[in-house]
DRENMARPA-917096 format. One record per residue (C-alpha): x, y, z. Coordinates in Angstrom, 3 decimals, decimal comma. Layout:
# residues N
atom east=X&north=Y&up=Z
...
***
This chain:
# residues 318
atom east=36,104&north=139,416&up=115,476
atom east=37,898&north=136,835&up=113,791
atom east=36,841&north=133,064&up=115,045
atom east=40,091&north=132,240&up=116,240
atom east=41,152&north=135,768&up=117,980
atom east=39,069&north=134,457&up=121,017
atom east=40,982&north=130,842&up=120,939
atom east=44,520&north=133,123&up=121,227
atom east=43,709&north=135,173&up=123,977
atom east=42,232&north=131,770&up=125,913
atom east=45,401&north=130,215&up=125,137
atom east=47,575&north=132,952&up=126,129
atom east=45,445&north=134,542&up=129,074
atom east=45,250&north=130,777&up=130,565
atom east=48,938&north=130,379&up=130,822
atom east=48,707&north=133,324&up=132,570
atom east=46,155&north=133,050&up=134,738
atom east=47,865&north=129,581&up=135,697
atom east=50,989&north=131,521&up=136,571
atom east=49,111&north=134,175&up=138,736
atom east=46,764&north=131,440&up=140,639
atom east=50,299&north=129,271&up=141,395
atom east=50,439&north=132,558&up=143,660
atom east=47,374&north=133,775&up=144,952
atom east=45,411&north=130,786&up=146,007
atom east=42,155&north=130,597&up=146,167
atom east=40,968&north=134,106&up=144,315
atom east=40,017&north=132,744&up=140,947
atom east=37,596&north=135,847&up=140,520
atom east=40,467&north=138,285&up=141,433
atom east=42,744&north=136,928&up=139,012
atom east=40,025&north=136,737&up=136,343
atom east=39,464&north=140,309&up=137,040
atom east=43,142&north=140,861&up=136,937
atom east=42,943&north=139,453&up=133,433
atom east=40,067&north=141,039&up=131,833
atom east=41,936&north=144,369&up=132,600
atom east=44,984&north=143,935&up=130,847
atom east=43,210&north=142,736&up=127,922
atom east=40,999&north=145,820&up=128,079
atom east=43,498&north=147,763&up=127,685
atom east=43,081&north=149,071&up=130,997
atom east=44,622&north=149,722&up=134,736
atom east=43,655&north=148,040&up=137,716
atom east=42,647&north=149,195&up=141,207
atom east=43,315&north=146,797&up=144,048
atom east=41,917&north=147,909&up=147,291
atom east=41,721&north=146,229&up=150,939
atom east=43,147&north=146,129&up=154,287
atom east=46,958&north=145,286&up=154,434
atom east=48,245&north=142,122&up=154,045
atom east=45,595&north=140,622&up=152,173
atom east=47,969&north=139,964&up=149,166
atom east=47,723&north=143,360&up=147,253
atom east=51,177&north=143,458&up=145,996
atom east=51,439&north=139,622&up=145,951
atom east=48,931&north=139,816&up=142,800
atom east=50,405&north=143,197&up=140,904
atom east=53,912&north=141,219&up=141,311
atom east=52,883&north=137,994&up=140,180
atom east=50,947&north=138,929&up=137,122
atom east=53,749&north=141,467&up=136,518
atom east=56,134&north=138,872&up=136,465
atom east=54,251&north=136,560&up=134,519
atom east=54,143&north=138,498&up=131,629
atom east=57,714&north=138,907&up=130,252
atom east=56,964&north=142,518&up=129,584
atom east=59,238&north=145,405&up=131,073
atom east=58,206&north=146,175&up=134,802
atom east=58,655&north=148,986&up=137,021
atom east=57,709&north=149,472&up=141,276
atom east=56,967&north=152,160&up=142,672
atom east=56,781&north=152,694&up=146,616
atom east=54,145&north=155,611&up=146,860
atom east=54,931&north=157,571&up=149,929
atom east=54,586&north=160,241&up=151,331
atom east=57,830&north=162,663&up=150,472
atom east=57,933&north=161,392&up=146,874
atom east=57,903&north=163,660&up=144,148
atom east=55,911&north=164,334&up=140,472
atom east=58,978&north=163,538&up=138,390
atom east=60,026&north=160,188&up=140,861
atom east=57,069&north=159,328&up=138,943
atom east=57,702&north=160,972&up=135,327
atom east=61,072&north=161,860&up=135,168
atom east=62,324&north=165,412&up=135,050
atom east=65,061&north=167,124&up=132,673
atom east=68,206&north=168,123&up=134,160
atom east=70,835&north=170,499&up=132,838
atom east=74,089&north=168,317&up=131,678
atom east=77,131&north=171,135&up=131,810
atom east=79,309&north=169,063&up=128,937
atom east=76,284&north=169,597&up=126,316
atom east=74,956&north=172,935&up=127,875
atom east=71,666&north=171,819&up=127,408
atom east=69,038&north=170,209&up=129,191
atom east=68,124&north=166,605&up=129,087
atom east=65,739&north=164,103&up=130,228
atom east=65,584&north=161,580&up=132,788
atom east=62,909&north=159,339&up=132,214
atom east=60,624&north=158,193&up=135,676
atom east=59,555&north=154,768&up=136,670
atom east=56,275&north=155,074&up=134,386
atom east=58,676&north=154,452&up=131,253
atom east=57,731&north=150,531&up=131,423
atom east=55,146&north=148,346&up=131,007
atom east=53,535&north=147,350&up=133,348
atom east=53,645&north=149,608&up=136,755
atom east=53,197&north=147,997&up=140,158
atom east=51,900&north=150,846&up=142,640
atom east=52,064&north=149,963&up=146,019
atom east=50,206&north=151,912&up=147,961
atom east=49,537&north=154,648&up=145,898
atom east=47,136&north=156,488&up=148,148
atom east=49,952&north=157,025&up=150,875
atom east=51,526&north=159,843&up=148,543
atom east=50,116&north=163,093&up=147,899
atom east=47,715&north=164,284&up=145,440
atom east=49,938&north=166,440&up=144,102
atom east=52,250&north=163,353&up=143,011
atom east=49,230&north=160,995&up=142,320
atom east=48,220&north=163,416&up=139,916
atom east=51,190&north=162,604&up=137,909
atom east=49,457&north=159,694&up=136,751
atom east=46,987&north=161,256&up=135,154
atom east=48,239&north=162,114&up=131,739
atom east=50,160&north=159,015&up=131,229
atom east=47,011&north=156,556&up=132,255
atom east=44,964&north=158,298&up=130,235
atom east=47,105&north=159,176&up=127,137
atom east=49,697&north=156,852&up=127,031
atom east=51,935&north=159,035&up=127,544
atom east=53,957&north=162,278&up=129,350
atom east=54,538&north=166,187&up=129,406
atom east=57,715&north=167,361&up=130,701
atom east=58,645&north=170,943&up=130,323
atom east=56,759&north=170,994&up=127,405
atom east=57,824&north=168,190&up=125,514
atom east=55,611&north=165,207&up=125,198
atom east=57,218&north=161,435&up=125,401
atom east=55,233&north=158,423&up=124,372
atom east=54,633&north=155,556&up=126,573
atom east=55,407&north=151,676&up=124,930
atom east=52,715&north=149,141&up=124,521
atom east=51,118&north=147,390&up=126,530
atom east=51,194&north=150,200&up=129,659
atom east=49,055&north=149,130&up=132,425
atom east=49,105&north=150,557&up=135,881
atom east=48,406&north=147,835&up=138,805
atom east=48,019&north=150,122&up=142,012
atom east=47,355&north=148,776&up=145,462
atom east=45,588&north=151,040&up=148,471
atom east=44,258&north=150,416&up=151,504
atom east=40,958&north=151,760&up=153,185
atom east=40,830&north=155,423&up=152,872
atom east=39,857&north=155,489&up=156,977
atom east=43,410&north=154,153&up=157,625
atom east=45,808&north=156,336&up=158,725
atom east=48,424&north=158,135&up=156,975
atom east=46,415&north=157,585&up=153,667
atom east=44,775&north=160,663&up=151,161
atom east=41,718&north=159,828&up=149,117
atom east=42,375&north=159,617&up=145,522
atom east=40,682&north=162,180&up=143,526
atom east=38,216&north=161,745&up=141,194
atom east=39,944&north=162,211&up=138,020
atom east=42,659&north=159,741&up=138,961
atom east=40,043&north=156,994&up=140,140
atom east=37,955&north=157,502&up=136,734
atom east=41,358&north=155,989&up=135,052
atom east=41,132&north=152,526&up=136,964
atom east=38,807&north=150,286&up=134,662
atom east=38,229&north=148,255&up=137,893
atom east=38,868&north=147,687&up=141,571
atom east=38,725&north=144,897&up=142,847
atom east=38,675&north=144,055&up=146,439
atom east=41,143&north=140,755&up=147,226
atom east=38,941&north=140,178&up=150,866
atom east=40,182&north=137,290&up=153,663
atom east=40,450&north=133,989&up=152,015
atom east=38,623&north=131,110&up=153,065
atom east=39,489&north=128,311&up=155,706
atom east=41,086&north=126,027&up=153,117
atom east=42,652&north=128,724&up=151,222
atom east=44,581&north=129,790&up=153,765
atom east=45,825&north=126,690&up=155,007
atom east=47,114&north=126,114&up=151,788
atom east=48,567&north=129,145&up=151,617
atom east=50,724&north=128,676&up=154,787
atom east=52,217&north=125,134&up=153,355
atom east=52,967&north=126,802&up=149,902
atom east=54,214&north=130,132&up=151,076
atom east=55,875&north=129,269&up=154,777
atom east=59,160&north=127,193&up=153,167
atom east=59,443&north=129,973&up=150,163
atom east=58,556&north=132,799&up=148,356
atom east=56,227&north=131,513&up=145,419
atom east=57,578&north=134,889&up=143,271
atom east=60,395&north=133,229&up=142,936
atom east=58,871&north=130,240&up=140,990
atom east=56,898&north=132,338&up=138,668
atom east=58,297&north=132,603&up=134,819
atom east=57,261&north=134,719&up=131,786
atom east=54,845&north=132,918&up=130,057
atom east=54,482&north=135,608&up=127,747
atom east=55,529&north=138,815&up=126,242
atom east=55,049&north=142,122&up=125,053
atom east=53,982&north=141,651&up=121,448
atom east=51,840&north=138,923&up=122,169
atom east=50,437&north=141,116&up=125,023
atom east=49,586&north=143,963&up=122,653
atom east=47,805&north=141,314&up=120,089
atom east=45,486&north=139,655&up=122,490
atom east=44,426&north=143,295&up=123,238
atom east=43,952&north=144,100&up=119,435
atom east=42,013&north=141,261&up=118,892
atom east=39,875&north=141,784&up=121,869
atom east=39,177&north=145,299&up=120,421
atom east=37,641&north=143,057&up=117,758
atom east=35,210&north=141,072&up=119,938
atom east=31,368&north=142,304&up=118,534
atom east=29,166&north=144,365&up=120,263
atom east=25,423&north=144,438&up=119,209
atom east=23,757&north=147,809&up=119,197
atom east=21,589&north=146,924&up=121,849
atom east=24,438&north=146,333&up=124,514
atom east=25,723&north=149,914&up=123,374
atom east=22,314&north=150,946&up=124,267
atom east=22,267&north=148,841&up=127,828
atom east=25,669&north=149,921&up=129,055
atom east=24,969&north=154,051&up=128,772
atom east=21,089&north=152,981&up=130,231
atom east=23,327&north=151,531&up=133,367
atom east=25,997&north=154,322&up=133,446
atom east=23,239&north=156,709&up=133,158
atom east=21,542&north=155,694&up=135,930
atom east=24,272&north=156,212&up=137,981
atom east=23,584&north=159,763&up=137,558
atom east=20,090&north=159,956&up=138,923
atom east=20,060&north=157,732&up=141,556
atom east=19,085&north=158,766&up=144,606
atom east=21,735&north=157,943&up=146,951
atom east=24,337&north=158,979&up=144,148
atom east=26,234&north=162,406&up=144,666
atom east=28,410&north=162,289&up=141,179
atom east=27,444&north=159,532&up=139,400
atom east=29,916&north=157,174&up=136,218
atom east=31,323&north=159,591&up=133,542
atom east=31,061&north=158,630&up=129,695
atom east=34,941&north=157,018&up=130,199
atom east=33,305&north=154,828&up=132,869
atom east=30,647&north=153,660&up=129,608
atom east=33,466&north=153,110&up=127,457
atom east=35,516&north=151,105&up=129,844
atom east=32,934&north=148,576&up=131,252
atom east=31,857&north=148,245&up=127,231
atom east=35,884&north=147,024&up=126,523
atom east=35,964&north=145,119&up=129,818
atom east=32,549&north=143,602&up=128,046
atom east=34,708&north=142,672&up=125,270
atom east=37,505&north=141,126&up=127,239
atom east=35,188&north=138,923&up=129,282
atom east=33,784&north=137,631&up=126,160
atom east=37,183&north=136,444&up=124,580
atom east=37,915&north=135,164&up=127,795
atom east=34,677&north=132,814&up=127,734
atom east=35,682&north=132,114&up=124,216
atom east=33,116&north=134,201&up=122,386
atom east=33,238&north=136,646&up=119,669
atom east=30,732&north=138,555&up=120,957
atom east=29,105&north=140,480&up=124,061
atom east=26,381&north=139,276&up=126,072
atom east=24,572&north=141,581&up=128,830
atom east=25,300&north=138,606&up=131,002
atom east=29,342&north=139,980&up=130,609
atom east=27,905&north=143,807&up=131,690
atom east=25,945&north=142,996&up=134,496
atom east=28,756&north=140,806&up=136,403
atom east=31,422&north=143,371&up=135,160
atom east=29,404&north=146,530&up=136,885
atom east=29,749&north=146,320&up=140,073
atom east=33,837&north=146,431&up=139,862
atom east=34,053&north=148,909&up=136,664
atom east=31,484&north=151,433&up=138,131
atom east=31,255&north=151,279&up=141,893
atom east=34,179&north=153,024&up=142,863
atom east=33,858&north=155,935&up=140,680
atom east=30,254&north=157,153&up=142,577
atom east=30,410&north=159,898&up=145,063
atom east=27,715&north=158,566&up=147,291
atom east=25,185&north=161,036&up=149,234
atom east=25,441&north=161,873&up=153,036
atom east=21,949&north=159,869&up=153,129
atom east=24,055&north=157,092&up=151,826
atom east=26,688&north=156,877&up=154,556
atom east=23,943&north=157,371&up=156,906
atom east=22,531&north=154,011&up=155,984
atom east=25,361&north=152,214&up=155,759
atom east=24,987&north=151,789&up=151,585
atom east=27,754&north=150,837&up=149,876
atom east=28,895&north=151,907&up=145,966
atom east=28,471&north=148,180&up=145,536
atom east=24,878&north=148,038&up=146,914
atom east=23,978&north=151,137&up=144,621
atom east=25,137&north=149,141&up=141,453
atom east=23,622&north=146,232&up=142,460
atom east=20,382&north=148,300&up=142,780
atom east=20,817&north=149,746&up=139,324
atom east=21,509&north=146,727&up=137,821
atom east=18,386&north=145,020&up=138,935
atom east=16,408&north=147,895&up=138,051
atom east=17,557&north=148,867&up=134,214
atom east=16,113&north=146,386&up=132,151
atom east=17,853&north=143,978&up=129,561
atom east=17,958&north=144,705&up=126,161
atom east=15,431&north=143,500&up=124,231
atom east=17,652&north=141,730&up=121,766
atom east=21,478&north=141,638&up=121,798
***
């Protein structure tokens, strides 16, 4: 990587980092998390009970980017090409033409994405993964950058459906927003009881400079070794004990570019297993299909990486 690709994604992620945290107070992790996703390249998973702040963080780091945004309101009676769009027979041409869905933008908020069916939360699938969607067998191209944000709440709450496999495996991360502190929450009361705080928030970037700080990050060196150390941890997934279907080789490649991300965000050009082993628990954990021995003693996915990460040892030299 070039020395001063990780001084432009610092500069650019900070402002807007700044912008997010003028929102979300007190989650500087979250909203680091938050970050190292979209330069990854990836989409981001935000699970916990309601009104924790979900969509308050997909809207503000939406907004913050000057990029083209799109919500959508996952429920229950909506349909596959809501999501995709769907071609529809115009009478003056006599031919059929298409309507393009909410994914045709950048950045798509999903609010509470497990609350629709899996039949239309499969609709994701291609365009997360490919960048891009299928409609009666013709195949439109997503722009750049495309990053899904989806919130859901606990899968015991009612009126929700677990999201498959495949479609979790496309979420680099999840991250878990949790109550916020004494202090936190005060302040949030004084800065969000007079006005909305979305309101206040202004692009402090956009599109192109979005899809450079992701180049660049592509850029960010990984040793051989740390190769080596993130398929020994995704590997181990596999044979754990308490592990039912363990991380899939996408779940390798996406904790190696969130690797990447988290080292242009500390200002480095290159990977340490430092950046692996406090990226794990969030890129891996909710991708495992844990055991019925597991729910009997209360284990988390969380609790199983944890375990894995103590056990696999460093690499020698990185």
């Amino acid at each position: 990587m070039t020395s001063d690709a990780p001084a432009t994604s610092l500069d650019a992620a900070a402002r807007v980092g700044a912008a997010v945290q003028s929102v979300i107070v007190g989650k500087p992790a979250t909203v680091q998390l938050a970050l190292t996703v979209l330069l990854a390249g990836g989409h981001l998973l935000v699970e916990d009970v309601p009104g924790v702040g979900k969509t308050m963080l997909a809207k503000s780091l939406a907004r913050s980017l000057g990029c083209s945004v799109r919500r959508i309101q996952f429920t229950p009676d909506l349909l596959p090409g809501d999501v995709v769009g769907v071609s529809i027979f115009n009478r003056e041409t006599r031919d059929f033409e298409f309507k393009p869905g909410a994914v045709f933008a950048n950045i798509i908020v999903g609010d509470e994405i497990n609350r629709a069916s899996p039949k239309t939360q499969s609709a994701l699938l291609e365009c997360m993964e490919e960048g891009q969607v299928t409609v009666d067998g013709t195949t439109y191209l997503l722009g750049r950058p495309f990053m899904v944000i989806a919130t859901q709440n606990p899968a015991e709450m009612e009126g929700t459906y677990p999201l498959p496999e495949a479609q979790r495996d496309r979420f680099m991360a999840r991250v878990r927003m949790g109550y916020p502190d004494r202090t936190s929450e005060i302040a949030m009361l004084q800065a969000h009881g007079a006005h909305d705080p979305l309101e206040a928030v202004q692009p402090v970037t956009d599109a192109a400079e979005v899809r450079d700080m992701i180049d660049a990050v592509r850029r960010v060196y990984v040793a051989p070794a740390i190769d080596a150390y993130v398929v020994d941890l995704v590997s181990a997934t596999r044979s754990h004990a308490l592990v039912r279907l363990g991380a899939s080789p996408r779940a390798a490649l996406h904790l190696l570019r969130a690797s990447r991300a988290s080292a242009a965000l500390a200002g480095r050009g290159h990977v340490l297993p430092d950046d692996v082993q406090r990226l794990a628990p969030s890129v891996l954990a909710h991708r495992l299909v844990l055991s019925t021995d597991a729910h009997l003693s209360r284990t988390t996915q969380e609790d199983v990486v944890t375990d894995i990460v103590a056990r696999v040892p460093l690499p020698a030299s990185a």
